[in-house]
Biopython code that builds the backbone (N, CA, C, O; Angstrom):
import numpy as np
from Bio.PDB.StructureBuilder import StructureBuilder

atoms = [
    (1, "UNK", "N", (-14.820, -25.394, -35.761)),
    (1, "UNK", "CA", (-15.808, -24.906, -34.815)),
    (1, "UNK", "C", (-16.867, -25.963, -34.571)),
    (1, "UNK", "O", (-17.059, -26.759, -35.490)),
    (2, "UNK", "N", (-17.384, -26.049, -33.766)),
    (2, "UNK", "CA", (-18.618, -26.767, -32.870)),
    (2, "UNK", "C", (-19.808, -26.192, -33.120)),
    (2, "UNK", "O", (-19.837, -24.962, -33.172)),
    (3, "UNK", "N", (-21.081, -26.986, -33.333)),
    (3, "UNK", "CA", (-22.134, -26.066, -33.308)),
    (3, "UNK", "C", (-22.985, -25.644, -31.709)),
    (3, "UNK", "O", (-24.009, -25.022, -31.425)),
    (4, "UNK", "N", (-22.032, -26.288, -31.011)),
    (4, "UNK", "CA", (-22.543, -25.464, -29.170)),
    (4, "UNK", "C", (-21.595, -24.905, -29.030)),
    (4, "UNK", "O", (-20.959, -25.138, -28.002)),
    (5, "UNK", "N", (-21.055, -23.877, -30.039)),
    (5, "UNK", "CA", (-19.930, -22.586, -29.312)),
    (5, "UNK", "C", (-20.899, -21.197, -29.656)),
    (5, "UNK", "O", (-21.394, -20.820, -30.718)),
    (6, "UNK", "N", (-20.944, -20.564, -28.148)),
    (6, "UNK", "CA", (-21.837, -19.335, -27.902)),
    (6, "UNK", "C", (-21.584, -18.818, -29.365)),
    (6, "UNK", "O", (-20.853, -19.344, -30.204)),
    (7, "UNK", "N", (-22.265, -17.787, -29.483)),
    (7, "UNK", "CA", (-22.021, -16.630, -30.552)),
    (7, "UNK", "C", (-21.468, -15.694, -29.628)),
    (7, "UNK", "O", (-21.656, -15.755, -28.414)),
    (8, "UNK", "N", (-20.504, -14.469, -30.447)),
    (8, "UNK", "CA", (-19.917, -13.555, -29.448)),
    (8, "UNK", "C", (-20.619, -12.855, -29.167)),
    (8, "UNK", "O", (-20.140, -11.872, -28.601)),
    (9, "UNK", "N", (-22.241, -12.874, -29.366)),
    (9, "UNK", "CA", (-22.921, -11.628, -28.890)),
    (9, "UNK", "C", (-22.858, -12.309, -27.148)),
    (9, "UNK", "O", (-22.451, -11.677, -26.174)),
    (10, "UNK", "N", (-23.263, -13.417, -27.138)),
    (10, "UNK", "CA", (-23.485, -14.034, -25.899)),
    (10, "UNK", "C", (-22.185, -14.003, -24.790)),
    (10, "UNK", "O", (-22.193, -13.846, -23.569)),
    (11, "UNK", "N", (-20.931, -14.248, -25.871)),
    (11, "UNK", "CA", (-19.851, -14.694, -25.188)),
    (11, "UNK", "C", (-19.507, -12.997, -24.252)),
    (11, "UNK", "O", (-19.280, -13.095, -23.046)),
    (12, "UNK", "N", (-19.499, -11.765, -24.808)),
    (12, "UNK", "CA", (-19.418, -10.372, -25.206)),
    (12, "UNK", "C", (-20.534, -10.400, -23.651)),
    (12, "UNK", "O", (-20.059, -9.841, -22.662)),
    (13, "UNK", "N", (-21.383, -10.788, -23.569)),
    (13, "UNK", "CA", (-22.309, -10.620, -22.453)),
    (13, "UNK", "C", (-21.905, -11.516, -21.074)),
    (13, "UNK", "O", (-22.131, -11.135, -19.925)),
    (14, "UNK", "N", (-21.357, -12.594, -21.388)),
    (14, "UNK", "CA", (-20.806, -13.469, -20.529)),
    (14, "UNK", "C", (-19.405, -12.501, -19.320)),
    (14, "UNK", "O", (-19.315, -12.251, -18.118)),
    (15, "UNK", "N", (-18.717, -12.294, -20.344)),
    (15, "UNK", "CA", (-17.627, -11.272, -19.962)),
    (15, "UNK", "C", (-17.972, -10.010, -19.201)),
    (15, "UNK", "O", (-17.498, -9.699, -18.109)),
    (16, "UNK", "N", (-18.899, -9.284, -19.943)),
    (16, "UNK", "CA", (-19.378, -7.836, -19.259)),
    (16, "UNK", "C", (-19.874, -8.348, -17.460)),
    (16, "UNK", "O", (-19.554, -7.931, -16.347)),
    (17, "UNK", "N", (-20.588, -9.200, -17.852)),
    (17, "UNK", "CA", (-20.957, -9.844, -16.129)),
    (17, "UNK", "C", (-19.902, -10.131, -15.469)),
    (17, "UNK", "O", (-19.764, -9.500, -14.420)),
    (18, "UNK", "N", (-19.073, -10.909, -15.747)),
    (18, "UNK", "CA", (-18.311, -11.238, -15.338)),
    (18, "UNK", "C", (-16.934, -10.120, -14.219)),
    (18, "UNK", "O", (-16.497, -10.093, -13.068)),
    (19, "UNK", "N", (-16.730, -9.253, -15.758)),
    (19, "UNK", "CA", (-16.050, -7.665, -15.396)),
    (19, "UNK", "C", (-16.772, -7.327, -14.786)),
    (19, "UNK", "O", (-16.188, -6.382, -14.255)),
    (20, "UNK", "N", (-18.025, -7.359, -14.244)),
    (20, "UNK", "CA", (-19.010, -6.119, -13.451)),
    (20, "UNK", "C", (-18.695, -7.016, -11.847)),
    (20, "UNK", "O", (-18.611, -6.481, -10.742)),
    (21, "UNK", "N", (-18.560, -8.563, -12.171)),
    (21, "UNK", "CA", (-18.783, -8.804, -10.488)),
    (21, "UNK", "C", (-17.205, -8.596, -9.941)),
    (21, "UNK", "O", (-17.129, -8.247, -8.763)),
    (22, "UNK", "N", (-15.859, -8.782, -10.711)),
    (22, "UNK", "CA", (-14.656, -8.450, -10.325)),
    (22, "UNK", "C", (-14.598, -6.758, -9.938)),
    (22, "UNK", "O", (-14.074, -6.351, -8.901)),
    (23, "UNK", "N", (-15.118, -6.022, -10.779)),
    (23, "UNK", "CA", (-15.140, -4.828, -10.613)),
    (23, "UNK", "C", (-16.076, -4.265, -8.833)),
    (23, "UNK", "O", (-15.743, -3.555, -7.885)),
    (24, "UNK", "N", (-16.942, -4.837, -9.085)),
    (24, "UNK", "CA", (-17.809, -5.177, -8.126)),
    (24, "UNK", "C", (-17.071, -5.073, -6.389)),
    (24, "UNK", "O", (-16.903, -4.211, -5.527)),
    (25, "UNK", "N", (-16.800, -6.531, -6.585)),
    (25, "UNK", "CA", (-15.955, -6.887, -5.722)),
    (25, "UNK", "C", (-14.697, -5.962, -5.112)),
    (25, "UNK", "O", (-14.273, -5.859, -3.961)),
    (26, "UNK", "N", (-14.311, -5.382, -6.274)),
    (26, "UNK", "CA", (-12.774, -4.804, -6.078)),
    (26, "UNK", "C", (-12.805, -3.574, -5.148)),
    (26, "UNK", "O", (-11.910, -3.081, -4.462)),
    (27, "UNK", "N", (-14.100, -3.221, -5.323)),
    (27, "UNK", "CA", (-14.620, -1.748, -4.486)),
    (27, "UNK", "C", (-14.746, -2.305, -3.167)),
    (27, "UNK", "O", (-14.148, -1.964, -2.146)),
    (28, "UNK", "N", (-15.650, -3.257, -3.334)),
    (28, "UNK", "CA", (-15.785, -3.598, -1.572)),
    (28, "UNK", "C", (-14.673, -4.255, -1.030)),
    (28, "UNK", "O", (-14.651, -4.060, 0.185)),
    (29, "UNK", "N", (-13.540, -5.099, -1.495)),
    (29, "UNK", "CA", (-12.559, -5.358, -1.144)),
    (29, "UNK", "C", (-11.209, -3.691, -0.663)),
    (29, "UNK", "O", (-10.276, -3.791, 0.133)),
    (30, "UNK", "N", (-11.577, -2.425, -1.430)),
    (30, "UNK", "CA", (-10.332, -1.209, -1.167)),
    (30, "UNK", "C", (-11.360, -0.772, 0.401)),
    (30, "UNK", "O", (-10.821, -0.467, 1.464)),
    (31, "UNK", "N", (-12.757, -0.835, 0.216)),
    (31, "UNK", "CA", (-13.549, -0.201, 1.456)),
    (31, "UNK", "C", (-13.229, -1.435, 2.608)),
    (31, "UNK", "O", (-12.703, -0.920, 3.595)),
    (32, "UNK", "N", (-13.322, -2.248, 2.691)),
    (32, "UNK", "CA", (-13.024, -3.724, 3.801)),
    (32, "UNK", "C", (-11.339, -2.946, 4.297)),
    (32, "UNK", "O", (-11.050, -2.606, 5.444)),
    (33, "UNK", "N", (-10.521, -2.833, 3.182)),
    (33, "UNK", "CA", (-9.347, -2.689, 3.676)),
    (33, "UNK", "C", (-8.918, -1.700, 4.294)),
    (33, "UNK", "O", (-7.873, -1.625, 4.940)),
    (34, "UNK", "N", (-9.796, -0.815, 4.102)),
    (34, "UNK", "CA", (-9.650, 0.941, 4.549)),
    (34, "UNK", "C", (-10.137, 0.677, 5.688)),
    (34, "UNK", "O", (-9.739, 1.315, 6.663)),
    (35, "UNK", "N", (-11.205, -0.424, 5.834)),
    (35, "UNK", "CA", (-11.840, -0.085, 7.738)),
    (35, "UNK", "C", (-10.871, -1.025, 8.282)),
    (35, "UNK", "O", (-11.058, -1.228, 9.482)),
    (36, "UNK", "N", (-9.990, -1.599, 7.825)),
    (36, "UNK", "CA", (-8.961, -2.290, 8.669)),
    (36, "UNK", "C", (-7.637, -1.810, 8.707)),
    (36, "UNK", "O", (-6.740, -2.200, 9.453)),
    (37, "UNK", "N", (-7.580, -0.851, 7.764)),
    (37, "UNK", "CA", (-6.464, 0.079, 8.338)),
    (37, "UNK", "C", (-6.720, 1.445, 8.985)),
    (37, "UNK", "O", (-5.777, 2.175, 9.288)),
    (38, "UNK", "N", (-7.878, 1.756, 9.175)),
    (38, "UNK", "CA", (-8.494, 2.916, 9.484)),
    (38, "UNK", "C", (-9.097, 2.613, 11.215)),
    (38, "UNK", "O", (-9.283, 3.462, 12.087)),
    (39, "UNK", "N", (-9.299, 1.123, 11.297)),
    (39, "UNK", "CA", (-8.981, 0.675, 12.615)),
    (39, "UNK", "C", (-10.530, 0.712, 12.803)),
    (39, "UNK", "O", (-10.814, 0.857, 13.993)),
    (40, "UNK", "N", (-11.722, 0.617, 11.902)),
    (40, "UNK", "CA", (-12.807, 0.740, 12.011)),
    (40, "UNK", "C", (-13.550, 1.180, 10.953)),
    (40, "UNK", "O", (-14.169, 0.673, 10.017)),
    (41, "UNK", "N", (-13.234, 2.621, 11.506)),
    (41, "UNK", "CA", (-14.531, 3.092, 9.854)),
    (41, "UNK", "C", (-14.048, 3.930, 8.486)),
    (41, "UNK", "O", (-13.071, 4.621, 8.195)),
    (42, "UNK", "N", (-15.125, 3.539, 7.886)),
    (42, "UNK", "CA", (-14.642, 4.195, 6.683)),
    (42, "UNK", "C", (-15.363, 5.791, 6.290)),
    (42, "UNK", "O", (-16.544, 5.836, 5.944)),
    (43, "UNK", "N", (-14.693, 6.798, 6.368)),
    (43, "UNK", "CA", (-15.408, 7.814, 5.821)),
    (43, "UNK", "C", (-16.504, 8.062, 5.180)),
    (43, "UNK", "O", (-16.732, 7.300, 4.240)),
    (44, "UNK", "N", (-17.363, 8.999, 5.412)),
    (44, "UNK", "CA", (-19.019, 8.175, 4.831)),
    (44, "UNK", "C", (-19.100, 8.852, 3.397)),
    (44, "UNK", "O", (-19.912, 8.528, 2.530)),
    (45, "UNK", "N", (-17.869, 10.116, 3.247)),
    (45, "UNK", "CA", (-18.242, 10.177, 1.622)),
    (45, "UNK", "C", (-17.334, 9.008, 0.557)),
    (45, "UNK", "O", (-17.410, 9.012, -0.672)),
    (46, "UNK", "N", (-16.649, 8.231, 1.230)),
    (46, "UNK", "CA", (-15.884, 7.066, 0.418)),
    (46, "UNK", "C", (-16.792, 6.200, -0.153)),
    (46, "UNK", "O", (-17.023, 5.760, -1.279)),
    (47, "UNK", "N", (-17.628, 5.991, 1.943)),
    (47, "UNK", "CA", (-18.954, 4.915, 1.511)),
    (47, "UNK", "C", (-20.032, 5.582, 0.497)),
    (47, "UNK", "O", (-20.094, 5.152, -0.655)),
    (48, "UNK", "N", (-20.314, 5.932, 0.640)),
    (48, "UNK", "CA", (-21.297, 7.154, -0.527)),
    (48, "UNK", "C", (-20.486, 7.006, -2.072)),
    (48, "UNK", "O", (-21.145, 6.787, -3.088)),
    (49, "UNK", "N", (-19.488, 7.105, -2.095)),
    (49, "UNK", "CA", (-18.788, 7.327, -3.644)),
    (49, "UNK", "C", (-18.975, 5.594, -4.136)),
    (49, "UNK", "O", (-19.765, 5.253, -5.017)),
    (50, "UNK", "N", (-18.085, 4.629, -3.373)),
    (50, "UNK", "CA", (-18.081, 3.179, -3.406)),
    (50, "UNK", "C", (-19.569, 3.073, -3.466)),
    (50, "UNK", "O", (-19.830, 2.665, -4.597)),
    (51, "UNK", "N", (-20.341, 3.196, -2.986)),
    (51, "UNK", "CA", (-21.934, 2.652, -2.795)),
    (51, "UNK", "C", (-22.389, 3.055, -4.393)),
    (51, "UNK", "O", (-22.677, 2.108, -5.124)),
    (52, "UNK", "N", (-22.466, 4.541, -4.993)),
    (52, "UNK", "CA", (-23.045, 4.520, -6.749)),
    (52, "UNK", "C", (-21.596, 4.146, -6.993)),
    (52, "UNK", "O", (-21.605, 4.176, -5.762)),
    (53, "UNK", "N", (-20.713, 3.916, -7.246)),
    (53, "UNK", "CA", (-19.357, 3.444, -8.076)),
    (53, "UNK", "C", (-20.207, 1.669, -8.385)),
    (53, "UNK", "O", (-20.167, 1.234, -9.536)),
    (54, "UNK", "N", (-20.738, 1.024, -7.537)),
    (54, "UNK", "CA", (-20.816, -0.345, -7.545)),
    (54, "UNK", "C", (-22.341, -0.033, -8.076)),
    (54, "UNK", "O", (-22.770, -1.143, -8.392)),
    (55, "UNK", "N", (-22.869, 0.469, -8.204)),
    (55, "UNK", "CA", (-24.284, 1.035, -8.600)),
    (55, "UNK", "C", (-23.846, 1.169, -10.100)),
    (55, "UNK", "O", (-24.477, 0.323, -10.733)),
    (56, "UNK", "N", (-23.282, 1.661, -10.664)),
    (56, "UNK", "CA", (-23.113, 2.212, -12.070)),
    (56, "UNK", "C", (-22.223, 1.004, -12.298)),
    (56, "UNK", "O", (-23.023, 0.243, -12.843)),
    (57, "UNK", "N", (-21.438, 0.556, -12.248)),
    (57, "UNK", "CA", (-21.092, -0.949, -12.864)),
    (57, "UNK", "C", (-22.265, -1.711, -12.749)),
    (57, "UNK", "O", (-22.596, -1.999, -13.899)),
    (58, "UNK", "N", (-23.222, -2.278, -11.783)),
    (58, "UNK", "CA", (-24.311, -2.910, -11.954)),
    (58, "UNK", "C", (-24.976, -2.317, -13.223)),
    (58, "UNK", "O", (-25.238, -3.186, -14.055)),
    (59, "UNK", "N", (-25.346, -0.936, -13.614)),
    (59, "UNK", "CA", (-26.214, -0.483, -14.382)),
    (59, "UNK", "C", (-25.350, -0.969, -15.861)),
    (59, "UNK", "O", (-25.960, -1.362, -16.856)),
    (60, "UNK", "N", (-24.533, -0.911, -15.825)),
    (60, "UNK", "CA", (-23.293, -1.169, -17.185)),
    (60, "UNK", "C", (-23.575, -2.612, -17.222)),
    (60, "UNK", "O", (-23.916, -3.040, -18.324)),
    (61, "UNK", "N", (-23.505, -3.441, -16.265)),
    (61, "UNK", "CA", (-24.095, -5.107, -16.683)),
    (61, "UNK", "C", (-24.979, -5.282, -17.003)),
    (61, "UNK", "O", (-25.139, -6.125, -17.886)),
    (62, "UNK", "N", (-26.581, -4.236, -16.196)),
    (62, "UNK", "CA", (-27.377, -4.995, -16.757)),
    (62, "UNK", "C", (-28.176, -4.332, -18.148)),
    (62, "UNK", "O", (-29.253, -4.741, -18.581)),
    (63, "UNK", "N", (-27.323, -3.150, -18.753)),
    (63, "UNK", "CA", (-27.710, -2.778, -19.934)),
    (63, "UNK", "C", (-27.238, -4.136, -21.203)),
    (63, "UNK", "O", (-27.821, -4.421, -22.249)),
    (64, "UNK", "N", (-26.316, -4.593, -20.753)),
    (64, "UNK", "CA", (-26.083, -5.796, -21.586)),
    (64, "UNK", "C", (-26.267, -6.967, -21.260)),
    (64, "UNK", "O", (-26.482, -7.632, -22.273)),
    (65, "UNK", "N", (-26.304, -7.818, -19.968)),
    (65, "UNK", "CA", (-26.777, -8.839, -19.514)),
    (65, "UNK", "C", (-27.955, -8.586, -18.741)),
    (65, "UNK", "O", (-28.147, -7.674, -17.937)),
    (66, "UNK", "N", (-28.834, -9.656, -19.144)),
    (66, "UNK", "CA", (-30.199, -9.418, -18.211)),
    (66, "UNK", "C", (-30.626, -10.830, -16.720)),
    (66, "UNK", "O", (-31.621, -11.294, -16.164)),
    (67, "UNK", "N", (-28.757, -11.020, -16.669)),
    (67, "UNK", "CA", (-29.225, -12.080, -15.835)),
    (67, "UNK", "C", (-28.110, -11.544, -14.402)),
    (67, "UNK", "O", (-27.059, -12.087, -14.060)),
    (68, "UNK", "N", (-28.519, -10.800, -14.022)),
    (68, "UNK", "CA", (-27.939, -9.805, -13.040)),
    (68, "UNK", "C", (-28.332, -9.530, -11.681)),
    (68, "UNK", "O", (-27.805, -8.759, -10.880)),
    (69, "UNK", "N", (-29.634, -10.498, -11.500)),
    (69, "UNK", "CA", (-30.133, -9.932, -10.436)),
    (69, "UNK", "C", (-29.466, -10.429, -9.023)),
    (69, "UNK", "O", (-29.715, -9.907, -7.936)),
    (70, "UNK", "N", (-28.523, -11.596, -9.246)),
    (70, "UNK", "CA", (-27.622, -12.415, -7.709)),
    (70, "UNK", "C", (-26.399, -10.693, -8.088)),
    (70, "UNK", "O", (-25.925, -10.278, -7.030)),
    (71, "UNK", "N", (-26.179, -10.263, -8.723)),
    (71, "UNK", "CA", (-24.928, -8.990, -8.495)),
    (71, "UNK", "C", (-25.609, -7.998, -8.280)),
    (71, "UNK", "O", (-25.121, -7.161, -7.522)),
    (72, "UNK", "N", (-26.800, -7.774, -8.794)),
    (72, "UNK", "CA", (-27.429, -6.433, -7.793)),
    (72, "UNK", "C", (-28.190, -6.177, -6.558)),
    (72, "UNK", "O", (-28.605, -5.148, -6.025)),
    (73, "UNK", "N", (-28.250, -7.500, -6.252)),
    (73, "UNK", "CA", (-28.706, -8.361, -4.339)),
    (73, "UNK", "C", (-27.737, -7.984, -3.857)),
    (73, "UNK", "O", (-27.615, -6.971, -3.167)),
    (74, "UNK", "N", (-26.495, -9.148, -4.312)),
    (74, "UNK", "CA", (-25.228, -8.712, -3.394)),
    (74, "UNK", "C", (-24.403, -7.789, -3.169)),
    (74, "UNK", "O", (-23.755, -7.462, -2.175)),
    (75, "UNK", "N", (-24.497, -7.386, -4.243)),
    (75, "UNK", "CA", (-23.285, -5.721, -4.061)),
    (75, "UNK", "C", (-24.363, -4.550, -3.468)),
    (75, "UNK", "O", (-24.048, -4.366, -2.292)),
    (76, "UNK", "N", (-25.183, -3.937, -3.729)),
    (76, "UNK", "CA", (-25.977, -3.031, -3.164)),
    (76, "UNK", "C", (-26.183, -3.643, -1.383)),
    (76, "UNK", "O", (-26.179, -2.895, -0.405)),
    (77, "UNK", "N", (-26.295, -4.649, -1.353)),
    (77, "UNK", "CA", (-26.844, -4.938, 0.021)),
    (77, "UNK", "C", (-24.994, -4.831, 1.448)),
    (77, "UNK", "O", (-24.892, -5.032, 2.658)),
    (78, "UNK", "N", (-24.298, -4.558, 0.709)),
    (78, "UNK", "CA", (-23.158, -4.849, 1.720)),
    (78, "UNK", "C", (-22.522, -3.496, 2.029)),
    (78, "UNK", "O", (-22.131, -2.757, 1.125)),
    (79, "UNK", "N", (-22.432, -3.208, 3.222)),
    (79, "UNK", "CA", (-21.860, -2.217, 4.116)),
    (79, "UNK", "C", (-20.474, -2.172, 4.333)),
    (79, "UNK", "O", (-19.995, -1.330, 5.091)),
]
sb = StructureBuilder()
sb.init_structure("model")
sb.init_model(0)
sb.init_chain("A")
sb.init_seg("    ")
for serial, (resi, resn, name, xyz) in enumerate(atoms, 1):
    if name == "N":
        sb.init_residue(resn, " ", resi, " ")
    sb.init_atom(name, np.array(xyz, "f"), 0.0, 1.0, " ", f" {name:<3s}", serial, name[0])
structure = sb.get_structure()
């Protein structure tokens, strides 16, 4: 071992961010695809469910990472 290898508390926090912006992403990527097969829009209780679904993964990152604030700009802010 190296003495510049994270500790796993850090590494454990690295990851959770990480899972939160794929997770993140993955929602607004099924809603993008639904208004392009839907030929426009997306149902507004989908958008409503997707909108806290990406809300409560943010809250799950930043109970363990506190460096969160570029994933809770970008995901809350996109339609």
């Amino acid at each position: 071992m190296t003495d510049n290898r994270l500790p796993i508390a850090d590494m454990l926090k690295d990851m959770i961010k990480i899972n939160a912006v794929i997770a993140t992403e993955l929602v607004q990527l099924v809603e993008n695809s639904s208004r392009l097969i839907r030929g426009g829009d997306v149902p507004e209780t989908c958008k409503v469910q997707h909108q806290a679904l990406k809300k409560e993964v943010i809250e799950i990152a930043e109970k363990w990472c506190d460096t969160c604030q570029t994933l809770r700009a970008h995901n809350l802010d996109h339609e």
